[in-house]
N, C-alpha and C positions, 0 to 999 in steps of 0.2 A: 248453670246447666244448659246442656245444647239443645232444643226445639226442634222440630222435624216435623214436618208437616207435609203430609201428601197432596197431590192436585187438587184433591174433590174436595177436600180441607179451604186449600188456599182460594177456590171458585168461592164457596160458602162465603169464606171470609169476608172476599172483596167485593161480593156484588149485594147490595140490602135486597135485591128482589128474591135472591133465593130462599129456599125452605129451611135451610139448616145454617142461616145469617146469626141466625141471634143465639144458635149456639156453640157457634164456630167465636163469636166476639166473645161470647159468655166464656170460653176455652181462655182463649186468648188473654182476657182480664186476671184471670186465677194466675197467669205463671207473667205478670208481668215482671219486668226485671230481668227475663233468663234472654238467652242469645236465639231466637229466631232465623235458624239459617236454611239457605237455598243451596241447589248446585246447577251444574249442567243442564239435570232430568228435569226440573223443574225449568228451566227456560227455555227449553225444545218442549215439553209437553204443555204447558199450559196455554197457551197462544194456542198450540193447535187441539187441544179440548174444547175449549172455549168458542173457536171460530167453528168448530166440528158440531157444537151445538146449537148455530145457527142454523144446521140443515138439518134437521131432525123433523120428522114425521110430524110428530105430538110435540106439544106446546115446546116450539123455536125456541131460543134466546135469540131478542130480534139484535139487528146489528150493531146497533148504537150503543146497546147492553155489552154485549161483546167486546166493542173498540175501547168501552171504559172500563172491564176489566182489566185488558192489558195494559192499560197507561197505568191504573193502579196500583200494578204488578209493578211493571218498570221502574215509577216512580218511587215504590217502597226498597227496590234493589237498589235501585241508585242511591237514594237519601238513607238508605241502610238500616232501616226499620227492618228488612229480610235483611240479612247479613249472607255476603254471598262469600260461600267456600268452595275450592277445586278439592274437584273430584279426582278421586286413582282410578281413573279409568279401566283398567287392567285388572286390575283388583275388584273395583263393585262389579262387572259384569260378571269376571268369574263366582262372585259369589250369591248373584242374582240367579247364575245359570244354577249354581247349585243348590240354591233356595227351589228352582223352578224342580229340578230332580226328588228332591226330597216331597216337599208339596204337593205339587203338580198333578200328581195322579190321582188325589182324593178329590180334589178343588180346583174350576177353574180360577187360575190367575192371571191377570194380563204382564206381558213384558214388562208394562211400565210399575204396577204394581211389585213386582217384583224388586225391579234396577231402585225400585223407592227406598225398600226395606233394606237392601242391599248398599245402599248410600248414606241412610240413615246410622249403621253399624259399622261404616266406613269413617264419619263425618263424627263417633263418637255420642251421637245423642242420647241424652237420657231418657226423651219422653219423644212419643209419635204420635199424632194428632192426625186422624182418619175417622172419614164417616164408615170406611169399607169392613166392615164386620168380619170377612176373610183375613184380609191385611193384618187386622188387631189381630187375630188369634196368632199368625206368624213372629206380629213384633212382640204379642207374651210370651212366646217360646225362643225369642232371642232376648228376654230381659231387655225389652225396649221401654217398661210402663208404658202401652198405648193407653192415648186417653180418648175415648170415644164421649162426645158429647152426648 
């Protein structure tokens, strides 16, 4: 089964200082064995989440936290622990924008949340793994099984 995991997922995951570490790993233990995959969205947005929450008001991610995110990250793409897949680009937008048409009016949702859900059903996955309680309700209505921790 395919894995799909959105940013705020993959931050939990990688960094032990976060709030939702232990059960973003707790996640992650249950479906071991299945394919963990990334695309595009995921390495345009997470570097700059991550770096974006070093400037924040209330309690910073200080930088050091931040740089060893993204090696993290990197390193798990590279060494293929995230399995990286191309995206149809063409394709996930259009169905991100129509995700956003459908949605969008009851709930905010952000672009990226969207192009998530939208690459996740592009990319095939069985399971979507998000803290965003919006996102879930979208990927039960696409027969995504999200699993919220």
């Amino acid at each position: 089964m395919i894995v799909y995991c959105d940013t705020s997922w993959l931050l939990s995951y990688l960094n032990e200082d976060d709030e939702n570490h232990a059960a973003a790993r707790t996640a992650a233990g249950k479906l071991a064995g299945h394919d963990f995959v990334v695309c595009e969205v995921h390495l345009l947005e997470l570097p700059a989440a991550i770096r974006a929450a070093t400037h924040r008001d209330q309690d910073p991610v200080p930088e050091h936290i931040a740089r060893r995110v993204i090696n993290r990250f990197d390193r798990a793409v590279t060494g293929r622990i995230l399995l990286r897949k191309e995206l149809d680009m063409k394709e996930s937008v259009a169905m991100a924008r129509s995700l956003g048409e459908t949605h969008g009016w009851t709930e905010r949702h952000t672009t990226f949340d969207l192009w998530h859900l939208a690459a996740a059903w592009s990319l095939s996955a069985g399971t979507f793994l998000t803290f965003d309680q919006r996102q879930g309700k979208i990927a039960t209505l696409m027969g995504l099984s999200p699993k919220q921790p």
